[in-house]
MDAnalysis code that builds the backbone (N, CA, C; Angstrom):
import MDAnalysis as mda
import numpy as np

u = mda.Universe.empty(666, n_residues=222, atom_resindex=np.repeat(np.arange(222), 3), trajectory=True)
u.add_TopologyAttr("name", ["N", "CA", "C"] * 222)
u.add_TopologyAttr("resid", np.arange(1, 223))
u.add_TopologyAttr("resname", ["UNK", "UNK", "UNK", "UNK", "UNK", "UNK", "UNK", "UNK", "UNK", "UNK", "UNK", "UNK", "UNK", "UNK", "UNK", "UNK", "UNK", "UNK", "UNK", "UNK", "UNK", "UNK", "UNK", "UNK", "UNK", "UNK", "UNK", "UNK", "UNK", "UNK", "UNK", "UNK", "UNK", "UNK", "UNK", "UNK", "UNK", "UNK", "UNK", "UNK", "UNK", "UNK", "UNK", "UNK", "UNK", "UNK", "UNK", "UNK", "UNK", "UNK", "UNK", "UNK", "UNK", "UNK", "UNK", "UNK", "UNK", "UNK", "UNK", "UNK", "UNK", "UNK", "UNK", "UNK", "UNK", "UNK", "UNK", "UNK", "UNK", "UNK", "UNK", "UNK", "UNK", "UNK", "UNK", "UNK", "UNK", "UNK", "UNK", "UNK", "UNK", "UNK", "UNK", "UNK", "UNK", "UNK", "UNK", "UNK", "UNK", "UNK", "UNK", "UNK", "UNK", "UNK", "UNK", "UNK", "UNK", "UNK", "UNK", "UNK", "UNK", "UNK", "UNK", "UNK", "UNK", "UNK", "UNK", "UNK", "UNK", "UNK", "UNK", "UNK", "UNK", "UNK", "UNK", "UNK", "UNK", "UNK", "UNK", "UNK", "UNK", "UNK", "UNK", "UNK", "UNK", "UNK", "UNK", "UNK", "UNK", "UNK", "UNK", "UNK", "UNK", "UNK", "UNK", "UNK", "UNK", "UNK", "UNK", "UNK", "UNK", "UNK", "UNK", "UNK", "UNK", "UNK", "UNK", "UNK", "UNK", "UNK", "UNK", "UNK", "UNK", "UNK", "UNK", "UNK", "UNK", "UNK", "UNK", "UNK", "UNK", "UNK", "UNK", "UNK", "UNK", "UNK", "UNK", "UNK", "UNK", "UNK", "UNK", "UNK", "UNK", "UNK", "UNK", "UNK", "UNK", "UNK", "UNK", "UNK", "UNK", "UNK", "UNK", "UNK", "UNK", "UNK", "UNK", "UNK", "UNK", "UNK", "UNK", "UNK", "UNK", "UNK", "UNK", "UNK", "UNK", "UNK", "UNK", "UNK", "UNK", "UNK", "UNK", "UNK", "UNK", "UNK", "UNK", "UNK", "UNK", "UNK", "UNK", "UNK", "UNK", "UNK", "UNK", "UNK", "UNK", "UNK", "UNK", "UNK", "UNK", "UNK"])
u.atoms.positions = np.array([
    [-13.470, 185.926, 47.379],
    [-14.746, 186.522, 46.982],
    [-15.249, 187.425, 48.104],
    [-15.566, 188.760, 47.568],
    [-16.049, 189.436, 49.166],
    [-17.585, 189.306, 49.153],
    [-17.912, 189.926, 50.556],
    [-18.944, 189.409, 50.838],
    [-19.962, 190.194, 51.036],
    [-21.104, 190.641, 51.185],
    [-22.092, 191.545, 51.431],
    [-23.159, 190.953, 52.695],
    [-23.389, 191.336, 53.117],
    [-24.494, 190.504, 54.916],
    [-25.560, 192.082, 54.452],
    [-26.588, 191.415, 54.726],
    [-28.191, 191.686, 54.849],
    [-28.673, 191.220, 55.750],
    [-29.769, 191.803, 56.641],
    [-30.600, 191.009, 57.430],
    [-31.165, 190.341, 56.771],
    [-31.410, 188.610, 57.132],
    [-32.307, 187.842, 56.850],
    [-34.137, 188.397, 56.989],
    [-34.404, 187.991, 56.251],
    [-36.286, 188.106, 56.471],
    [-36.450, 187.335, 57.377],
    [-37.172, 187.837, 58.579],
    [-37.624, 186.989, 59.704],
    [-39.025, 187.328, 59.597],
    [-39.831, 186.317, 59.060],
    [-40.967, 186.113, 59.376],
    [-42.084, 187.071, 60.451],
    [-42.872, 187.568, 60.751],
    [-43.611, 188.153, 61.467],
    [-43.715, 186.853, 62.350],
    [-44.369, 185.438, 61.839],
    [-45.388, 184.922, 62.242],
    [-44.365, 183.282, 62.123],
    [-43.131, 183.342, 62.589],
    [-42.493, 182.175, 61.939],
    [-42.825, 180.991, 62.201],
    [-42.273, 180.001, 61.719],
    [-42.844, 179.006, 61.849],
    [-42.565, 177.748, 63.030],
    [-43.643, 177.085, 63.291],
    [-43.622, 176.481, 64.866],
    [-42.643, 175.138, 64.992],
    [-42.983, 174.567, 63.656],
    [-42.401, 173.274, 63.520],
    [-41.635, 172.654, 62.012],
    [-40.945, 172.087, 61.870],
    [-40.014, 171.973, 60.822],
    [-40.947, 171.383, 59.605],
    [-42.365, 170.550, 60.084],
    [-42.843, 170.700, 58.967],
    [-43.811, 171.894, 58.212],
    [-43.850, 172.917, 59.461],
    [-44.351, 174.115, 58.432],
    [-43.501, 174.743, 58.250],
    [-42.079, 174.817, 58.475],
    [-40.914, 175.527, 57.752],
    [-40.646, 175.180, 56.473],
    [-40.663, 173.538, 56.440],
    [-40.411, 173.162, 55.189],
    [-42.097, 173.225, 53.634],
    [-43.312, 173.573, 54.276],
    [-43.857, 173.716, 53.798],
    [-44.270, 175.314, 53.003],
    [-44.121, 175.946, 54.018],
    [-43.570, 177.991, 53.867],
    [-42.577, 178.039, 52.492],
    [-41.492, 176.665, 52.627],
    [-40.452, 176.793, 51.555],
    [-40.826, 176.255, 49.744],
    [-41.950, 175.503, 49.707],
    [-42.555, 175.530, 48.862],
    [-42.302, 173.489, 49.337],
    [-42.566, 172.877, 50.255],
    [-42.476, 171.779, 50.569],
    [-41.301, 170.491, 50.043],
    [-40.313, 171.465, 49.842],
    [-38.989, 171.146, 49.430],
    [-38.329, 169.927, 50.331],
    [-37.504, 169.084, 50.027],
    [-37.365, 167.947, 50.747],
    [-36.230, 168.438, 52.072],
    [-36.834, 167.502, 53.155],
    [-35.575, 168.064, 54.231],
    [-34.219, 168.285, 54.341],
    [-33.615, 167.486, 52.984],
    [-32.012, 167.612, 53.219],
    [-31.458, 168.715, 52.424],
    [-32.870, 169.426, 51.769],
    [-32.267, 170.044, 51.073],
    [-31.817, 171.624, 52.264],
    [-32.645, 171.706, 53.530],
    [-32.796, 173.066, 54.347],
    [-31.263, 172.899, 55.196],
    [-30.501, 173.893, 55.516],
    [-29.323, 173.653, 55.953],
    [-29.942, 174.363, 57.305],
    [-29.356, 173.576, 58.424],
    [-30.196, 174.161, 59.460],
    [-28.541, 174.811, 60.515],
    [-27.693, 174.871, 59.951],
    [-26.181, 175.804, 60.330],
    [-25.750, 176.600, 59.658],
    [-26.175, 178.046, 59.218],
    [-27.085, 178.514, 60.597],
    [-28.619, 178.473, 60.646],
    [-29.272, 178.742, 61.997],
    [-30.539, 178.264, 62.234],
    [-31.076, 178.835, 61.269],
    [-32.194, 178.405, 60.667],
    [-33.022, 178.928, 60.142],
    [-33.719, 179.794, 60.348],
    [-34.193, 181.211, 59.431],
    [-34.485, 182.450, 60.204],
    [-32.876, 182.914, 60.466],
    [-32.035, 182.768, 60.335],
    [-31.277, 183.571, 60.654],
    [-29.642, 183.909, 59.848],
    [-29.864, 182.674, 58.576],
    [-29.005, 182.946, 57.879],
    [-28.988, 184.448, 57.037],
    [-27.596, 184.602, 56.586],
    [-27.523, 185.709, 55.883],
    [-27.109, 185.874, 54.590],
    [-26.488, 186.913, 53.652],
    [-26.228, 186.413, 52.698],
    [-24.620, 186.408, 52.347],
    [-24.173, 186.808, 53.651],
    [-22.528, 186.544, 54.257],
    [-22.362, 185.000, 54.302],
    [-23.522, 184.278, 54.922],
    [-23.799, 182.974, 55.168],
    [-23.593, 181.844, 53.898],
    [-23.988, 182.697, 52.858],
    [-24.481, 181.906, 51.543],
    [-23.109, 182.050, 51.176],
    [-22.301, 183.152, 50.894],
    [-21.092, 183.376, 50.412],
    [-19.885, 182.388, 50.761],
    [-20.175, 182.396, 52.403],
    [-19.474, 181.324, 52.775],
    [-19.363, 180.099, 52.296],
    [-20.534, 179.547, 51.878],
    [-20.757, 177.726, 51.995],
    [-20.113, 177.600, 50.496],
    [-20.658, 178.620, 49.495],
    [-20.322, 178.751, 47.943],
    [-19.037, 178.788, 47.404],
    [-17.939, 179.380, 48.603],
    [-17.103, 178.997, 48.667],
    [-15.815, 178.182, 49.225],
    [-16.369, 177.958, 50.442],
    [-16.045, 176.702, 50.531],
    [-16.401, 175.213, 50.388],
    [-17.430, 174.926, 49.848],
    [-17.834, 173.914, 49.599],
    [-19.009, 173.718, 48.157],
    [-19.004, 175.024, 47.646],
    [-18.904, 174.801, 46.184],
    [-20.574, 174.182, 46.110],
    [-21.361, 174.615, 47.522],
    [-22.611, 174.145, 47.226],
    [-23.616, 174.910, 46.684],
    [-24.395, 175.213, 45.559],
    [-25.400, 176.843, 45.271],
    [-25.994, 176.639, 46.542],
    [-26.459, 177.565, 47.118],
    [-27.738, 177.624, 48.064],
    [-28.600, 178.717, 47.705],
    [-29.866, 178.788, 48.124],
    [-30.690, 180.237, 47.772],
    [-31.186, 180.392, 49.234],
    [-31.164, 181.889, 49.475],
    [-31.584, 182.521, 50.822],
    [-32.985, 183.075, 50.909],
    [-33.812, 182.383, 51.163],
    [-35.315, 182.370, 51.381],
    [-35.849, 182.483, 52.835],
    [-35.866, 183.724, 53.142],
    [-36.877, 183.793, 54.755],
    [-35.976, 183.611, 56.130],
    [-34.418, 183.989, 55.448],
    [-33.098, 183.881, 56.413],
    [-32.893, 182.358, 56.066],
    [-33.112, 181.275, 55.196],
    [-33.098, 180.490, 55.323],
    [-32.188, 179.325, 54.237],
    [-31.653, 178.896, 54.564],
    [-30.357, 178.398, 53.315],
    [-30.798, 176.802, 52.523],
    [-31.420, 177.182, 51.539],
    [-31.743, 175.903, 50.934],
    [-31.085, 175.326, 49.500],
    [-30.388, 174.047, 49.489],
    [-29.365, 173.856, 48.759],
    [-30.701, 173.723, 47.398],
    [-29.302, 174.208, 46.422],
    [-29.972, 173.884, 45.013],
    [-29.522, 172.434, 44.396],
    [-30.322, 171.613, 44.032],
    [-29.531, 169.990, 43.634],
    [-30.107, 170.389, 42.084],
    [-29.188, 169.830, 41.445],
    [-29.177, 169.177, 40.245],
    [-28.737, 168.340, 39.032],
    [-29.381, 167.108, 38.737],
    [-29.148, 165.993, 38.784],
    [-28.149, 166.112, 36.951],
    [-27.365, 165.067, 36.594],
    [-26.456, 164.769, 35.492],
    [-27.593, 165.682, 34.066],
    [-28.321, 164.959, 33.756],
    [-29.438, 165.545, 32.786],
    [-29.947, 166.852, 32.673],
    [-30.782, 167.714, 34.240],
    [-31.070, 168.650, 34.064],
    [-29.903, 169.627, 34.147],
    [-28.211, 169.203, 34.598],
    [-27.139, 169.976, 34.373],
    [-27.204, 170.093, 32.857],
    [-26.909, 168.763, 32.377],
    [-26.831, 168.984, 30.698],
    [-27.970, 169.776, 29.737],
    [-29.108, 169.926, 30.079],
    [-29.633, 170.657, 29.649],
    [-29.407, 172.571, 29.752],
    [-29.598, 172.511, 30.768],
    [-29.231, 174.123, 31.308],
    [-28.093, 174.436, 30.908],
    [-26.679, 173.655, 30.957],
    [-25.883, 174.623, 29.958],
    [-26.255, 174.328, 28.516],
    [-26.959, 173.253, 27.624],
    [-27.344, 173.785, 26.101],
    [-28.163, 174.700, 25.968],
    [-29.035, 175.468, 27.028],
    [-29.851, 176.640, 26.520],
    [-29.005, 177.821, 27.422],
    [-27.700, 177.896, 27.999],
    [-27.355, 178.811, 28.214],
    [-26.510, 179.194, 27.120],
    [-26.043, 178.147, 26.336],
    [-24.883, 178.042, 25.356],
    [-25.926, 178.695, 24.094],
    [-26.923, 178.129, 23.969],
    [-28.033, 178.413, 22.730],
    [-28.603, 180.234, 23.181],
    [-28.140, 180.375, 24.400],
    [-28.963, 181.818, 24.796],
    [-27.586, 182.859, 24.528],
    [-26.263, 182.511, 24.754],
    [-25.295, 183.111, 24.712],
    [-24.782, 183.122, 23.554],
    [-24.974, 182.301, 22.581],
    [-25.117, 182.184, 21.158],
    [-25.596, 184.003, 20.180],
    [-26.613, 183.902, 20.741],
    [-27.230, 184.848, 20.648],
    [-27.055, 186.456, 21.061],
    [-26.773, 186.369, 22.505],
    [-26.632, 187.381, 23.494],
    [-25.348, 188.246, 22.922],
    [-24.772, 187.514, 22.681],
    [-23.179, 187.167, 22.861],
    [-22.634, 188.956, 22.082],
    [-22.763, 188.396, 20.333],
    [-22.194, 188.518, 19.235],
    [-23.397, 190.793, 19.243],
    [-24.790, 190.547, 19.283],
    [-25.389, 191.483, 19.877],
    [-25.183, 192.302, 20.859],
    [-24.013, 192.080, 22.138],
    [-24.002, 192.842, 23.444],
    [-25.161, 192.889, 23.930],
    [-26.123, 192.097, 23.923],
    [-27.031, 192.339, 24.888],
    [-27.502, 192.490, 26.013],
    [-26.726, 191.492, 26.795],
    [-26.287, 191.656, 28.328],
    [-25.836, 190.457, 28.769],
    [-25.786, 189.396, 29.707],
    [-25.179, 188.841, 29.990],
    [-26.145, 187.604, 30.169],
    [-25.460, 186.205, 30.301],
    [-26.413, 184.941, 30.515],
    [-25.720, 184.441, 31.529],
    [-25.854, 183.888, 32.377],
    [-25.721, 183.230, 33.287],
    [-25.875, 182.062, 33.513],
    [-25.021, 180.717, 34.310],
    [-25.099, 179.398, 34.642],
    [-26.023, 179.271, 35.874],
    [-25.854, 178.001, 36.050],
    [-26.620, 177.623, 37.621],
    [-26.176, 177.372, 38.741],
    [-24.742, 178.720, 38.833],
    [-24.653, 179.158, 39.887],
    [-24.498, 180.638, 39.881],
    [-24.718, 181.329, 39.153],
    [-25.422, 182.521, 39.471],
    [-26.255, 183.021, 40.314],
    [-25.728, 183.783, 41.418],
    [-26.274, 184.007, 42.532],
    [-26.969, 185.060, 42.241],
    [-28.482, 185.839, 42.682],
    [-29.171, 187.640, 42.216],
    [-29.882, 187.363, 43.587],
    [-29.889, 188.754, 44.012],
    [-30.839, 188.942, 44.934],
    [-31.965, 189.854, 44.312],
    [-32.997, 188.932, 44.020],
    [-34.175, 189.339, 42.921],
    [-34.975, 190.234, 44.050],
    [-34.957, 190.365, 45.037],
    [-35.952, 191.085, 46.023],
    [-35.148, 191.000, 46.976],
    [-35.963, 192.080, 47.963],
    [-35.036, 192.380, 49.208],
    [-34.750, 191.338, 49.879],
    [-33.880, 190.686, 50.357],
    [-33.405, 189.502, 51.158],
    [-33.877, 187.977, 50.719],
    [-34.108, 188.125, 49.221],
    [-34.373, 186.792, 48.316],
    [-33.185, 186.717, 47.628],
    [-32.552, 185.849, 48.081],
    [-31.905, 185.076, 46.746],
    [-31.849, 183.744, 46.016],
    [-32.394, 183.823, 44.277],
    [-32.258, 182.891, 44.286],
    [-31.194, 182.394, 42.891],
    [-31.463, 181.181, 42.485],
    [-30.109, 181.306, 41.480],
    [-31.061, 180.332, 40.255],
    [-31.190, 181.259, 39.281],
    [-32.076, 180.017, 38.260],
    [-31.007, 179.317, 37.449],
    [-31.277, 177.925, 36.682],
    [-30.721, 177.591, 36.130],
    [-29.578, 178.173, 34.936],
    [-30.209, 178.890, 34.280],
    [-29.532, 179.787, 33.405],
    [-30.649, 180.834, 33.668],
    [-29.896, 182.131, 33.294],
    [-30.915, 183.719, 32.722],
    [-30.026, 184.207, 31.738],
    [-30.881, 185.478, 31.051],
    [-30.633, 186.489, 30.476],
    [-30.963, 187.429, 31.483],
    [-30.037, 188.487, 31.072],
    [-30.144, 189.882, 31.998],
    [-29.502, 190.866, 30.991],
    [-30.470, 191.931, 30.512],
    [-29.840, 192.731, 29.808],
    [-29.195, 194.147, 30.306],
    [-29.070, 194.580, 29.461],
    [-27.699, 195.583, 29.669],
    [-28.477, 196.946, 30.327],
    [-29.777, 196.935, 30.038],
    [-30.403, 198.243, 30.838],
    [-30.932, 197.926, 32.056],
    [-30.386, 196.467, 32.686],
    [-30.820, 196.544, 34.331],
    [-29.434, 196.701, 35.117],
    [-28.094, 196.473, 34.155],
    [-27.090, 196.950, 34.814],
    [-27.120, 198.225, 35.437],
    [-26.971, 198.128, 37.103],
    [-26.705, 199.662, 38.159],
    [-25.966, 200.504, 37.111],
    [-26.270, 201.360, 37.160],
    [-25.780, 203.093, 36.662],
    [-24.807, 202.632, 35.029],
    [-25.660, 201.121, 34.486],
    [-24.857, 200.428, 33.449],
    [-24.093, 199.999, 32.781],
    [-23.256, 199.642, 33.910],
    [-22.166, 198.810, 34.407],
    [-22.363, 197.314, 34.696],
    [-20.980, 196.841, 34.212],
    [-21.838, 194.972, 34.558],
    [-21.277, 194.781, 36.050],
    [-21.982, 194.183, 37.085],
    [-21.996, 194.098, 38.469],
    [-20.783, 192.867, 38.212],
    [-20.238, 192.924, 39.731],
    [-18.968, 192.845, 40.156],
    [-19.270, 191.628, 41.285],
    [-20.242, 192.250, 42.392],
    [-20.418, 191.702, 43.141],
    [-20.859, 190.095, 43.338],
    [-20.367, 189.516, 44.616],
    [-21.311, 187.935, 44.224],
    [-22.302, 187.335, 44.387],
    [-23.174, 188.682, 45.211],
    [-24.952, 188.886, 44.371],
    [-25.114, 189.858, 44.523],
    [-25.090, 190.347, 43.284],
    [-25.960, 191.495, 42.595],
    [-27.384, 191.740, 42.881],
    [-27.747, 192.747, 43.035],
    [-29.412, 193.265, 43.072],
    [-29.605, 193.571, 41.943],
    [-30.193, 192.262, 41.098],
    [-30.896, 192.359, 40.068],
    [-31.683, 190.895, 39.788],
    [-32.632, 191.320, 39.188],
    [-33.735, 190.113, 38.312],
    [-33.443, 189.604, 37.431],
    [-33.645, 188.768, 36.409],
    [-33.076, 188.741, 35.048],
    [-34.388, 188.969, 34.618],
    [-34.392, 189.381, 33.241],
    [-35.456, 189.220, 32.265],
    [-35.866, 188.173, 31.637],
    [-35.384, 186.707, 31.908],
    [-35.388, 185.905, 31.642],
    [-34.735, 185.045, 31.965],
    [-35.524, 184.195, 32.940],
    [-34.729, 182.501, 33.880],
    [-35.583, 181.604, 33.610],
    [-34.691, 180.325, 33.491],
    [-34.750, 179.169, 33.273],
    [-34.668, 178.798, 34.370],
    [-35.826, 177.644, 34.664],
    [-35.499, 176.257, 35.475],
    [-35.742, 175.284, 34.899],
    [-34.848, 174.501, 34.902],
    [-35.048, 172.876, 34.604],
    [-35.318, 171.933, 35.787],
    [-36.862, 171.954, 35.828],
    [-37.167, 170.515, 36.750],
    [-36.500, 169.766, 37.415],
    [-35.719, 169.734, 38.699],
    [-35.357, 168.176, 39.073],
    [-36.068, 167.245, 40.108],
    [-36.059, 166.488, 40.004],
    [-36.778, 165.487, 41.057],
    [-36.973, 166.128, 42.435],
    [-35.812, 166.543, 42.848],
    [-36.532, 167.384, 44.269],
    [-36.981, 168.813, 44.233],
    [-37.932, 169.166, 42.835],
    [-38.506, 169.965, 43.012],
    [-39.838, 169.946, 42.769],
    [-40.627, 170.859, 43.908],
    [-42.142, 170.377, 44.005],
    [-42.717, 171.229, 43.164],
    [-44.077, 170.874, 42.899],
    [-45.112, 172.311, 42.087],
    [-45.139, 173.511, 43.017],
    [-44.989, 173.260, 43.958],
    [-45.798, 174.601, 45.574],
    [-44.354, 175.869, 45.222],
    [-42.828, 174.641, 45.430],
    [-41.629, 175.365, 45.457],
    [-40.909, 176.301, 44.093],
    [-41.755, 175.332, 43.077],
    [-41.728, 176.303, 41.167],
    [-42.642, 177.359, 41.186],
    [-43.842, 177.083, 41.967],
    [-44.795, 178.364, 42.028],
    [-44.796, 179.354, 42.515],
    [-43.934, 179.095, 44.034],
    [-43.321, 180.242, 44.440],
    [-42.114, 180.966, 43.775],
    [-41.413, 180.326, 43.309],
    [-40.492, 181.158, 42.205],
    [-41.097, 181.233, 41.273],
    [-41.991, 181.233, 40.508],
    [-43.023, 182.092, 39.071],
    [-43.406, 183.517, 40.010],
    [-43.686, 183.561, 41.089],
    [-44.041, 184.424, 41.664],
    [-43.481, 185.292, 42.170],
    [-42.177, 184.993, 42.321],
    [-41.381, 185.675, 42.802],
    [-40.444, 186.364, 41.713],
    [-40.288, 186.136, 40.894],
    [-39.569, 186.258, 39.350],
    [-40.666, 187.681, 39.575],
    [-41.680, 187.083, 38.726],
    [-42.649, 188.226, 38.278],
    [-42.484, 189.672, 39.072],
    [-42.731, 189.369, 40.710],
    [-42.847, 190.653, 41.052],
    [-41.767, 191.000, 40.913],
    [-40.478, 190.724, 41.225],
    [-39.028, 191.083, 40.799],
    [-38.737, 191.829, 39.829],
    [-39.897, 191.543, 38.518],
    [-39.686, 192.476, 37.373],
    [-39.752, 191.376, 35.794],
    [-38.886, 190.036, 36.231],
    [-38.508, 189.278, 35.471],
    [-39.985, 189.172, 34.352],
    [-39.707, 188.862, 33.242],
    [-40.385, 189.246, 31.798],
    [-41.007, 187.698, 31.558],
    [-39.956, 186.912, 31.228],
    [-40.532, 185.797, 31.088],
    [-39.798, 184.909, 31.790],
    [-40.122, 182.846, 31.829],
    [-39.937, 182.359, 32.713],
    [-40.182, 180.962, 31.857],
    [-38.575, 180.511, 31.915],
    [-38.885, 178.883, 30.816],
    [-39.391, 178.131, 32.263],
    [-39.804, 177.079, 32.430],
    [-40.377, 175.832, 33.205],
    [-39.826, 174.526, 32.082],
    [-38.691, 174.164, 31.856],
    [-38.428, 172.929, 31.452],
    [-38.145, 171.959, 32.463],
    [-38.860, 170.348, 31.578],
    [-39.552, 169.857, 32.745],
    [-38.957, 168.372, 31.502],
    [-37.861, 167.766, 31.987],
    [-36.901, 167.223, 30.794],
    [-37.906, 165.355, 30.801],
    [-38.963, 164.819, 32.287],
    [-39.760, 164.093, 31.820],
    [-40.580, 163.884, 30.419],
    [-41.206, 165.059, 30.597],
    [-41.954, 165.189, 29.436],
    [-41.237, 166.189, 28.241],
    [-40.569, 166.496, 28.260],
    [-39.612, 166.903, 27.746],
    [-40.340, 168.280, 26.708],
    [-40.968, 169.061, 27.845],
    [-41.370, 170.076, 27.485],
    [-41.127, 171.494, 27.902],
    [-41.138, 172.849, 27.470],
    [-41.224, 173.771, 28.250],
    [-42.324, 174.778, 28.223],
    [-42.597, 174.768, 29.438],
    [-43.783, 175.946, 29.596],
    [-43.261, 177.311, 30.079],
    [-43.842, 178.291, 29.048],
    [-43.445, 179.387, 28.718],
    [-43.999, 180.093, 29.809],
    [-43.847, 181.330, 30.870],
    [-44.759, 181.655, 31.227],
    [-44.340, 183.303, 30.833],
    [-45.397, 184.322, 30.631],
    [-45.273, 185.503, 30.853],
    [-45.740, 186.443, 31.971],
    [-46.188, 185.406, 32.755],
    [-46.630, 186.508, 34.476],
    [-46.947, 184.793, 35.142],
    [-47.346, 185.190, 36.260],
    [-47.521, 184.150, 37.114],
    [-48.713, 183.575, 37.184],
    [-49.430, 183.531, 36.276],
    [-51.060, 182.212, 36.716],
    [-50.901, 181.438, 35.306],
    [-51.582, 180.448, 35.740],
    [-51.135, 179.612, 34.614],
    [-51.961, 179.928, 33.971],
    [-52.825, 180.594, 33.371],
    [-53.667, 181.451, 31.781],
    [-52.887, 182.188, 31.540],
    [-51.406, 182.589, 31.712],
    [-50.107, 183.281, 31.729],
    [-49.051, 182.474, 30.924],
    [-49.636, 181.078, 30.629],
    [-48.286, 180.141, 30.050],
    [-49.006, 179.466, 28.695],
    [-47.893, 179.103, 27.789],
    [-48.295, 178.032, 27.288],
    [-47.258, 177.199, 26.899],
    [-47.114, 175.777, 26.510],
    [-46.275, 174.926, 26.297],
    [-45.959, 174.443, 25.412],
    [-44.437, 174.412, 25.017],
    [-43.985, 174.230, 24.096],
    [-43.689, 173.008, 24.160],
    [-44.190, 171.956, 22.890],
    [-43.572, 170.100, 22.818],
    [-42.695, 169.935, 22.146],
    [-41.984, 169.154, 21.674],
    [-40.967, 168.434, 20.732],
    [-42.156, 168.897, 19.618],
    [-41.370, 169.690, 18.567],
    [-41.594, 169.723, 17.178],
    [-41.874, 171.201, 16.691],
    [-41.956, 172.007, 18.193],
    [-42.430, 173.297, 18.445],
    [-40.896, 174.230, 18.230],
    [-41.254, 175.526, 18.103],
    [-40.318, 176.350, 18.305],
    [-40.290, 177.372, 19.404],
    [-39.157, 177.624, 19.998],
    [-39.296, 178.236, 21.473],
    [-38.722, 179.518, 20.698],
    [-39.204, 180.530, 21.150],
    [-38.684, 181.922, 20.539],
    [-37.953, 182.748, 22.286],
    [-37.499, 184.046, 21.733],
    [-37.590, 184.991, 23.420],
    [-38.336, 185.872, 23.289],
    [-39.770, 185.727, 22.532],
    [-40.635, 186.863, 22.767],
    [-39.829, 188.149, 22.966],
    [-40.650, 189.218, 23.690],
    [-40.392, 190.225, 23.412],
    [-38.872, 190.474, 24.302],
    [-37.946, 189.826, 25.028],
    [-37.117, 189.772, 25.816],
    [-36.152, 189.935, 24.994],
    [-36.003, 188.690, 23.792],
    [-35.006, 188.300, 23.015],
    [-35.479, 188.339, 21.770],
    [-36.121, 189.539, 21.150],
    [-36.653, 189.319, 19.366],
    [-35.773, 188.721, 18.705],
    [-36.188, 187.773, 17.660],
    [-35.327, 187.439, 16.772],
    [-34.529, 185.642, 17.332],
    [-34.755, 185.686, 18.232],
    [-34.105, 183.838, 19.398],
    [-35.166, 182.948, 19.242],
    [-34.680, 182.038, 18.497],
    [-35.966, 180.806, 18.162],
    [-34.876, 179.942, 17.696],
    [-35.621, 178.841, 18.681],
    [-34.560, 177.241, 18.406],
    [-35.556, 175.921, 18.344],
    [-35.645, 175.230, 18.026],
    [-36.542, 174.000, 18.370],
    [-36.436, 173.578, 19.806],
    [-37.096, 172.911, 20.186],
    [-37.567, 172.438, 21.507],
    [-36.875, 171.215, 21.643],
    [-36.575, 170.447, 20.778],
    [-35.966, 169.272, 20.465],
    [-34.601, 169.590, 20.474],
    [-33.742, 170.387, 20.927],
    [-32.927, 171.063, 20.389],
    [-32.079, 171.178, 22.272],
    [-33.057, 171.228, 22.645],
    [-32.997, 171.512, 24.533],
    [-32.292, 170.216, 24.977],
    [-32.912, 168.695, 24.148],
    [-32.687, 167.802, 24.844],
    [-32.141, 166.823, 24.127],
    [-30.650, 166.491, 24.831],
    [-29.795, 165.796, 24.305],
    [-30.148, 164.616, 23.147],
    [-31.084, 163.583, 24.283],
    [-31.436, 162.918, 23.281],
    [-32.356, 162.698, 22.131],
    [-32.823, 164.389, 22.153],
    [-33.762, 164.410, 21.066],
    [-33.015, 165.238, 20.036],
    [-31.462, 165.897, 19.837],
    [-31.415, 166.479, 19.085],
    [-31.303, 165.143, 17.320],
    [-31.451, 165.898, 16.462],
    [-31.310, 165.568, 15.189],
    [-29.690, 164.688, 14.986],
])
């Protein structure tokens, strides 16, 4: 896999102590921050590396390498709505869907990797499907599925970061309550939530894509 290196984002104002590093990161748990190389100073040569040799996702936040975990359940979910999104995508040419290791560098020296996306065919460079093993692009539509080591501070900063990126909309499935909140920009008077019994559509992203909600989760299908 070749590789591409960026300067890491180094902070103006970085941080003094590992618990405001890990709080800057959206207060993400400690094992998840890989501190080889230091923090502040990873790259995205760095990320390429670990992904392939050790097959771990990481996302590059602030020069900083933080593993992506996700647990038996929220795996099984994310590929039935990539499978239910590619369903769709597919047979249309619309553009491409992606797993949860899909690497994008959604902003300059951000990368992160959502569970599944859509990315359509008019954000492909000069509209061509990218090659590289992160692409500079957003999707128009990413999924996260909730896992236990993820906080509200660390989902909010990715709603936020999506948005300015460009990204359209933004599932929040959250397989406890076994709901998803829709968002279309980043404040929450921006979302609303879909329960078991509801229908999830792709708005204006994906006209015509509507599945039940019940449909997401294994043990609720029919």
């Amino acid at each position: 896999m070749a590789s591409t290196t960026h300067a890491p984002t180094i902070a103006t104002d970085p941080p003094r102590t590992v618990a405001e590093l890990l709080e800057r990161l959206g207060g993400v748990p400690a094992d998840r921050v890989r501190f080889r190389p230091t923090p502040g100073t990873a790259t995205e040569e760095d990320l390429v590396r670990i992904i392939d040799r050790e097959n771990m996702p990481c996302e590059l936040v602030e020069g900083v390498l933080v593993e992506k975990t996700m647990g038996y359940r929220e795996s099984q979910i994310a590929v039935i709505i990539a499978a239910l999104l590619l369903q769709f995508v597919r047979p249309r040419r619309l553009g491409i869907v992606l797993g949860e290791a899909g690497t994008l560098r959604i902003l300059p020296n951000l990368v992160r990797i959502p569970d599944t996306c859509f990315i359509s065919r008019d954000r492909f460079p000069g509209g061509k499907r990218p090659n590289e093993p992160i692409p500079d692009l957003a999707p128009d539509l990413a999924v996260e599925v909730i896992s236990k080591s993820n906080t509200k501070a660390e989902m909010d900063r990715k709603l936020r970061e999506y948005f300015e990126a460009g990204t359209r909309i933004v599932w929040m499935v959250d397989p406890k309550s076994r709901t998803v909140r829709v968002h279309t920009g980043p404040s929450a008077r921006q979302s609303t939530v879909k329960k078991l019994g509801d229908r999830l559509d792709g708005g204006e992203v994906l006209p015509g894509f509507a599945v039940g909600v019940a449909e997401l989760f294994p043990d609720e299908e029919a």
